[in-house]
N, C-alpha and C positions, 0 to 999 in steps of 0.2 A: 512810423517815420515822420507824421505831419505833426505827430505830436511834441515829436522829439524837436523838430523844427523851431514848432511854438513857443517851447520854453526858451530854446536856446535864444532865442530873438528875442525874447521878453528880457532873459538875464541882460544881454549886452543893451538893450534900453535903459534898463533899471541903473548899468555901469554906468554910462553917459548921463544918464540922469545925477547919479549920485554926483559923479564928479562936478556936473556944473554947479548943484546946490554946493557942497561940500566948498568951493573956490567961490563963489559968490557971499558963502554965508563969514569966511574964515577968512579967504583971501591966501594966497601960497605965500608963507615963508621959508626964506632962503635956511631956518634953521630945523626944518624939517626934509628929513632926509627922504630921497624918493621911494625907497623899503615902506616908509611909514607911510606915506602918503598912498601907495599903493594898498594897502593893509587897509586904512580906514575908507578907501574909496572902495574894494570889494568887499569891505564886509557892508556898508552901507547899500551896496546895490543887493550884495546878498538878501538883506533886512527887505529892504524894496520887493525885489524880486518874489520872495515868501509871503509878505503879505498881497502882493498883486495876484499871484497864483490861489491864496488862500480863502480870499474876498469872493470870487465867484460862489465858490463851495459854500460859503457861511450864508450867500444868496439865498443859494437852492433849499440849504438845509430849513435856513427860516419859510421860505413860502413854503418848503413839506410839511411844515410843523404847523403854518393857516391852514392849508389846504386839510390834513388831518382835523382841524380845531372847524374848521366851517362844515367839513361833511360830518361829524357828527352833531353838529345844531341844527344840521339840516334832518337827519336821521329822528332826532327826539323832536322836531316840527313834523315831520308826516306820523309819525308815533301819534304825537298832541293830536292829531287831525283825525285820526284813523280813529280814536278815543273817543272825539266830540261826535262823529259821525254816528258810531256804533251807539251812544247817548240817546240822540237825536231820534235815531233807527224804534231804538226800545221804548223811547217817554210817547212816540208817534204811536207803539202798539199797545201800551196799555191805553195812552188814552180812548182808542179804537174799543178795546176791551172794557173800560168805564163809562162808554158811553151805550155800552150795549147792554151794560149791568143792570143799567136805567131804567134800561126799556122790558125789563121782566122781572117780576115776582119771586122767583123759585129758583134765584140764585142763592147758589150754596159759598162759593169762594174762586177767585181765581188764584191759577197756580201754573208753576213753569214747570216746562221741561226741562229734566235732569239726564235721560238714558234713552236708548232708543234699541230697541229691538234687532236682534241678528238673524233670526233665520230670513230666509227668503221669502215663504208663503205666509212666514207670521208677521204682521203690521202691528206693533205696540209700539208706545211710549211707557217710561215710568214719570208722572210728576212727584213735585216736592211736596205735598198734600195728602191726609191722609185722613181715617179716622178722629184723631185728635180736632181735625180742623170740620167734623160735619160729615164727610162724603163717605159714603157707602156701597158697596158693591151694586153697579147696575144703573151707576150715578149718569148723566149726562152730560158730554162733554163738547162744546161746540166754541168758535172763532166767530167775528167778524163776520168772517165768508159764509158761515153757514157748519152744518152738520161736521165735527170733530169724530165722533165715538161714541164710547161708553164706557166705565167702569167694572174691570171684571175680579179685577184682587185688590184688597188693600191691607192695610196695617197702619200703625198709628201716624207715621210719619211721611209716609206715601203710598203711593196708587199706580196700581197698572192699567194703561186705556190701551181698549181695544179697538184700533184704529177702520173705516167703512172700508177701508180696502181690504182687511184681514180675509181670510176664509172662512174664517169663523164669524163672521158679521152679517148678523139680519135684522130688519127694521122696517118696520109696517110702512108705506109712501104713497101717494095719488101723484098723477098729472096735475098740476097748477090749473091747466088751460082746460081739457077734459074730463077731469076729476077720475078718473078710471084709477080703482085700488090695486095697488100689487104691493109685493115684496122689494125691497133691496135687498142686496144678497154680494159682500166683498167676493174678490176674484183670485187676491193673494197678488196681483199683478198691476196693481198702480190705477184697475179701473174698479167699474159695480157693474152688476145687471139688472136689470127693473125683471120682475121676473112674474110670472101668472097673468097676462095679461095674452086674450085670445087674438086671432088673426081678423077676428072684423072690428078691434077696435083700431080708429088711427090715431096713430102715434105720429109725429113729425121728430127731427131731427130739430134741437135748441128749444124742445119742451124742458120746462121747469119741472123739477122731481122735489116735493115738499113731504115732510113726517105726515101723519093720515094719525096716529094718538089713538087706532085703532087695538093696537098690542098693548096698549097700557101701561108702555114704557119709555117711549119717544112722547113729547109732548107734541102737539099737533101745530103744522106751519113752519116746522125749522126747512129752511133749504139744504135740501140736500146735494144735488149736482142739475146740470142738463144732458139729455137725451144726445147722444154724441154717432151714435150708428142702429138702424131700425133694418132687421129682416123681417119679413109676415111670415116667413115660410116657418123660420125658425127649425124647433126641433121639438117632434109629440107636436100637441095640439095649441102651442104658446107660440109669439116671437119671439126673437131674441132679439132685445133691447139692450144695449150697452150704454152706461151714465155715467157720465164724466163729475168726477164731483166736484164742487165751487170750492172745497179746500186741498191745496196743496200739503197733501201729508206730509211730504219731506223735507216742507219749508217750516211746522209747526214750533213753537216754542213757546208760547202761553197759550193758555185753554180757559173758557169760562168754563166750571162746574154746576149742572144745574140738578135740584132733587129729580 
């Protein structure tokens, strides 16, 4: 009803309107019959009246058409951004990983992560490195952070690394602070266990867990994690030591390779 109102009130403006332009512009002659004159003053307010109704619409239509035209400039700007970021993110981690390269000998090759392993208790990755590029079964694979893995399949083109949380993961380790020799040993479960180590040695919680180069396959000094939970009592005649390791398996996505 308010709408029907609106229009009709716009028509009879638009009338009045026309009629005074129409007689202002022309002036009434006496040989213009009132038939006609009615004729050209409604169809002008008609004219009026359509484009006054129509102008709002042709408003909206154009700002929907900025408003469409600016959210997607906006969309491919946080795009651009999310892009420079993700840039920024990777050139920050290789250079982390060439600055590491520096610092040892018996680098084989760094290489990214392409896969990542499904089962639960199994912890791998697959990289893009293989054979062709050097690396060989039982190769060493470590981060920035410290202790990565090992190589346990490969082929020409890539490698599967056997991640320190695996269950299948062991590697000869000393306390940094006490030197005391044990095993690390993955859990399948996101930790390790420092493992062979009696009840009258102490151990604290936030001891350093470094490779010991004992096993002949870890080079000796890599960090492996810190001592994150200490029982003496343990289980049998050992504690049970639980080590948190310095890398975040499930953040990995480049690996140095070392022989």
């Amino acid at each position: 009803m308010f709408k029907k109102r609106t229009i009709l009130f716009l028509f009879v403006v638009a009338v009045l309107f026309s009629l005074m332009t129409y007689q202002s512009r022309k002036g009434y002659s006496v040989t213009e019959s009132p038939l006609t004159l009615i004729v050209h003053v409604i169809s002008s307010a008609a004219a009026t009246a359509a484009d006054t109704i129509r102008r709002p619409f042709e408003i909206i239509s154009l700002r929907d058409d900025e408003n469409r035209a600016l959210r997607a400039q906006i969309d491919n700007l946080l795009l651009d951004r999310m892009k420079h970021q993700e840039a920024l993110s990777e050139n920050k981690r290789l250079r982390e990983l060439l600055k590491l390269s520096e610092t040892r000998k018996n680098v084989i090759t760094a290489a990214r992560v392409i896969g990542r392993g499904t089962s639960h208790w199994s912890h791998t990755l697959i990289i893009d490195k293989g054979l062709s590029n050097g690396i060989t079964k039982d190769s060493i694979a470590i981060t920035p952070k410290g202790l990565a893995g090992k190589i346990y399949n490969v082929s020409s083109s890539y490698s599967s690394l056997l991640l320190i949380t695996d269950i299948n993961f062991a590697a000869a380790v000393r306390l940094q602070e006490g030197r005391k020799e044990g095993v690390l040993a993955g859990t399948g479960a996101g930790k390790t266990l420092l493992k062979y180590i009696p009840p009258e040695e102490e151990v604290k919680t936030g001891d350093v867990v470094v490779t010991s180069g004992l096993d002949q396959l870890f080079p000796a000094g890599i960090p492996a994690g810190y001592v994150s939970e200490v029982d003496r009592q343990g289980t049998g005649q050992f504690q049970h030591i639980e080590v948190a390791p310095f890398v975040d398996t499930s953040r990995i996505e480049e690996v140095l390779v070392l022989k």
